[in-house]
Each structure stands twice: as C-alpha cells, then as structure tokens.
C-alpha positions as semicolon CSV with decimal commas, in nm:
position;residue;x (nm);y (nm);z (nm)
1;X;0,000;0,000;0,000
2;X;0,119;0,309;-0,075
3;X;0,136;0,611;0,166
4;X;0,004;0,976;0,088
5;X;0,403;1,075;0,133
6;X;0,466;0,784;-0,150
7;X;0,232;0,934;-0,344
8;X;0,342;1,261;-0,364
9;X;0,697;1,154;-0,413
10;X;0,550;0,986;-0,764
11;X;0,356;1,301;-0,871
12;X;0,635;1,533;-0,835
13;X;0,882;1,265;-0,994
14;X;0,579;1,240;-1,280
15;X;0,647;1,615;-1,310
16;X;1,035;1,573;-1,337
17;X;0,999;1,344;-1,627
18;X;0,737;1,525;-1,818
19;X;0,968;1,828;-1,805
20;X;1,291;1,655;-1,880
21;X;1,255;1,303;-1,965
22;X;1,316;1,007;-1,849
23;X;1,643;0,921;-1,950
24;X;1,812;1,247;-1,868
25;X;1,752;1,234;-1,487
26;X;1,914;1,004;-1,227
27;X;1,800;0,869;-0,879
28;X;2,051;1,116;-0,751
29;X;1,873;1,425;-0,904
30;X;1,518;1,263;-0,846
31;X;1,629;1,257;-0,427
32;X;1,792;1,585;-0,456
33;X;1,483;1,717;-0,607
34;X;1,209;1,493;-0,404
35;X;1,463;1,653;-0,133
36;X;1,462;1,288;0,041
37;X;1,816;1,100;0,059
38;X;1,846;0,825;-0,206
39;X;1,881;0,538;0,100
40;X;1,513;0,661;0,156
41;X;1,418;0,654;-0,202
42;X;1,569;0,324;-0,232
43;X;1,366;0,200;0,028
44;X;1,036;0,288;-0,197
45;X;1,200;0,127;-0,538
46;X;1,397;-0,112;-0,583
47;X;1,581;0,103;-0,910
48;X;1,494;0,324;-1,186
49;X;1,312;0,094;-1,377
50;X;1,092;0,043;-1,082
51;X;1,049;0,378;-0,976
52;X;0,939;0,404;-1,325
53;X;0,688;0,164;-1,327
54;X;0,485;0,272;-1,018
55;X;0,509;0,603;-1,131
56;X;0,347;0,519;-1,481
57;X;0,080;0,320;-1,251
58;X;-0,031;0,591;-1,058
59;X;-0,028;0,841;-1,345
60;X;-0,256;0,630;-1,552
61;X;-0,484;0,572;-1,267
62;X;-0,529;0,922;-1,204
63;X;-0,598;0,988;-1,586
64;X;-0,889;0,716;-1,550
65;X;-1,043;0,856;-1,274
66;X;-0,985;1,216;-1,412
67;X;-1,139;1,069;-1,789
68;X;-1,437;0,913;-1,597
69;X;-1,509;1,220;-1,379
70;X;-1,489;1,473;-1,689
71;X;-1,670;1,218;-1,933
72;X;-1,961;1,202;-1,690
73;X;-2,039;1,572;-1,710
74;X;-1,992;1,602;-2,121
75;X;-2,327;1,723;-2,266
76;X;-2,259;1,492;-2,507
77;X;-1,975;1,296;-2,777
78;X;-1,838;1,615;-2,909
79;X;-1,808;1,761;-2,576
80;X;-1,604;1,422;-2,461
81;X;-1,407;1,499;-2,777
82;X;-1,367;1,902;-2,677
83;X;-1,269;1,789;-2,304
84;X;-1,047;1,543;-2,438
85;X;-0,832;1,832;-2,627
86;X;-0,825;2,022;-2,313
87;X;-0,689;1,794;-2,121
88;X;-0,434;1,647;-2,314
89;X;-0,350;2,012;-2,446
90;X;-0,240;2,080;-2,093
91;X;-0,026;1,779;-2,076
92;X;0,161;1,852;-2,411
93;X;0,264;2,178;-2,307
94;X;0,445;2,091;-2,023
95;X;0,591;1,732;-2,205
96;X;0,935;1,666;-2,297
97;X;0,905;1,507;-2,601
98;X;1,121;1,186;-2,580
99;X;0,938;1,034;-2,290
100;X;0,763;0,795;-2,562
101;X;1,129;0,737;-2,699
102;X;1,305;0,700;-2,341
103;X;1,009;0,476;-2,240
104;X;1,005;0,245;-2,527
105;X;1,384;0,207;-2,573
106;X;1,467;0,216;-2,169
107;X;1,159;0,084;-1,980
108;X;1,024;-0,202;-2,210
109;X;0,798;-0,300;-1,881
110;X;0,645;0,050;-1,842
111;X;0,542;0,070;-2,186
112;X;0,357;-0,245;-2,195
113;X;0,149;-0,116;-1,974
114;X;0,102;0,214;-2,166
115;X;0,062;-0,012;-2,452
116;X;-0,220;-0,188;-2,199
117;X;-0,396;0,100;-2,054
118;X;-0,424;0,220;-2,493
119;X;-0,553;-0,156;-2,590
120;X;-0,810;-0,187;-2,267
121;X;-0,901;0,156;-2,104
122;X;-0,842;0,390;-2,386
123;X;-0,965;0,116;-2,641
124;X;-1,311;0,154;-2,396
125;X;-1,333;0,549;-2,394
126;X;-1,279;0,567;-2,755
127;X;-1,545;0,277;-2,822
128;X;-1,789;0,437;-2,596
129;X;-1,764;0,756;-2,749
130;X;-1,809;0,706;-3,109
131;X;-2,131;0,441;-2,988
132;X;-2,251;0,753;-2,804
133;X;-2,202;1,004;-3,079
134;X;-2,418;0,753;-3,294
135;X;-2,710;0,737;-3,084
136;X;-2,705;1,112;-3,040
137;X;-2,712;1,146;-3,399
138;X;-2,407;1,369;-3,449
139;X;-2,170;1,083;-3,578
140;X;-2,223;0,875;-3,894
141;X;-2,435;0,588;-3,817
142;X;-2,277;0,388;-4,095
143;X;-1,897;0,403;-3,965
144;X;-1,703;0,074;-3,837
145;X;-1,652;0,120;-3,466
146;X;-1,430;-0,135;-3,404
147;X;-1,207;-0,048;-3,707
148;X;-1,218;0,377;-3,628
149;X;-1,127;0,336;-3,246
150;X;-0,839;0,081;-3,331
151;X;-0,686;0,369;-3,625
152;X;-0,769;0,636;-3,365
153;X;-0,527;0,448;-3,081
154;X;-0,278;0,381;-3,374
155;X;-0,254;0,725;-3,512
156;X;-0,257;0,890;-3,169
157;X;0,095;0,715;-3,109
158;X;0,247;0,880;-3,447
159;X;0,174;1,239;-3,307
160;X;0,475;1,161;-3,051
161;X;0,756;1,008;-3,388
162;X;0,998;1,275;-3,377
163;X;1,066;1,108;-3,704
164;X;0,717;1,244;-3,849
165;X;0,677;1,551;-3,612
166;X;1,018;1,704;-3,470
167;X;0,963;1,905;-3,178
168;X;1,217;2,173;-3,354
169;X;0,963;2,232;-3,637
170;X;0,598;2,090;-3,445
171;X;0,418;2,224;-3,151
172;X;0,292;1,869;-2,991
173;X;-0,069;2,087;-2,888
174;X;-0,089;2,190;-3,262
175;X;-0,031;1,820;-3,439
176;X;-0,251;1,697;-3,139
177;X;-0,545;1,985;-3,236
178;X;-0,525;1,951;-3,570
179;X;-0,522;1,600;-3,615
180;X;-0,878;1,544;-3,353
181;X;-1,013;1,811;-3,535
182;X;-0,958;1,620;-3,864
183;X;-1,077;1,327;-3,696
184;X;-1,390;1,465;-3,577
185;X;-1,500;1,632;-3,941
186;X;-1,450;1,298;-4,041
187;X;-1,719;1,090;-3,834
188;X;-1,959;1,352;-3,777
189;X;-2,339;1,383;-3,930
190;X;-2,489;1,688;-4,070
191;X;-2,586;1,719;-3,739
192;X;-2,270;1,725;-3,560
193;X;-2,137;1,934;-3,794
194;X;-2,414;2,185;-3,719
195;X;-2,295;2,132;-3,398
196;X;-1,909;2,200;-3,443
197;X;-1,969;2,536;-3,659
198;X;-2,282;2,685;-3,398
C-alpha cells in the first residue's frame, strides 16, 4: 500500500519526467529534487526501472479517474471529444518530447502497460464515445466502430515520432489539435457538424 508521502513523491517525480525526460535524470537528481536521501528513495524502489513503473501506474490511474469524472459531465460525444483536447493540451505543453522514446527504448515493462492502458481503457473510452455520438445522432451511423477506435489508438501514437513531427519544427498541442479536429470532421453527421460550426 502506498502512503500519501509515496504518493506525492510519484507526482512530483511524474512532473520531473514530463519536463525533462526520463532518461536524462538520475536517482541522484530525483532525491535531490524529491529533497529525500536516495537510502530513503531506495527503500520505496527497488531502481529506476521500478520507480518508473509505479510512477506510470499511478499516473494512468489518475488519468482514468480524471477521464471518468470529466466524461460524466460532457453534454454529449463532441463535448467528450472538446474535453479530451483540453486535457491532453495541458499535458503537451508541459511534455518533454522523448518520454515515448526513453520509455520504449529504456523501460520495455512500463510501456507495456502504456501499450495496456491504450488496448483496454483507452480502447473503452474511444469505443464508448463514437457508440454515443451515434445514438445522439451527431456521428455517422454507418462508420465501423471497431475499425475507427483501433486507427484512432494507432494514429494517436504517431503524433509523438519525432521522425514524423520534430519538436524543432511541431508544436505537440498543434499536431494533437489539428489531427482530432480532422478526426472529428470525419465521423460527424450533418448534425454534428451543425454542432461544431454553432
């Protein structure tokens, strides 16, 4: 179980890697900067890796919980969609953009369960939300579901290739905007489209 001091120790370290990556930052400068000793953070994790992992653990939980709460109060799909490019708007900004690099290349175990949390959790959300844009009439009733939320998980992953979208010549929130927005014109009704220009 993991105390309210353990649990602040992950947020700010959640913090530390957002704003400079993984990689870049060792236990030293995570104690320094926790301002604990490393003999106490050793006595939370084991090593890096595993400092890594709970820390991905409790991040994702608190992105269900916060996707639930704000997902429950959308007046409906497109509003799930607008909340959606809030939130994750705010994340971008304050990103590094390797983490998906210094994750997949450095912490094989924490990105399977990224890669989880996208096939179950976000697989759900996505689901849920084109089923409920359908029944509200502002997305196509004709498109594939099944096939639209598995290219939608895909092609959120891309956004994050440096490859495809250096951070020198890309702001993450614009490719991020740009490519829901495109996404949305694409599965809405005449209805929902009504909706998006109002």
């Amino acid at each position: 179980m993991i105390t309210d001091q353990q649990l602040k120790w992950l947020q700010q370290t959640t913090d530390l890697f957002m704003r400079y990556g993984i990689k870049s930052l060792t236990m030293d400068d995570i104690a320094r900067e926790l301002g604990i000793s490393k003999k106490t953070l050793y006595q939370f994790v084991e090593n890096k890796d595993d400092l890594v992992l709970k820390m991905l653990k409790q991040h994702i939980e608190h992105e269900k919980q916060m996707c639930n709460r704000e997902f429950a109060n959308a007046e409906n799909a497109i509003e799930e969609i607008m909340q959606v490019i809030e939130m994750n708007s705010q994340q971008l900004r304050q990103m590094k953009t390797n983490i998906v690099h210094d994750l997949q290349r450095y912490h094989r175990n924490a990105w399977e369960i990224v890669m989880e949390h996208q096939r179950g959790f976000m697989y759900d959300i996505v689901r849920r939300n084109l089923e409920r844009g359908i029944s509200e009439g502002l997305y196509r009733p004709e498109i594939n579901v099944d096939i639209l939320t598995r290219l939608h998980i895909i092609t959120s992953f891309q956004l994050f290739d440096e490859a495809l979208f250096p951070s020198s010549d890309y702001s993450k929130v614009a490719v991020f905007k740009e490519y829901l927005v495109h996404y949305l014109h694409g599965i809405v009704s005449e209805k929902g489209k009504q909706y998006l220009t109002r």
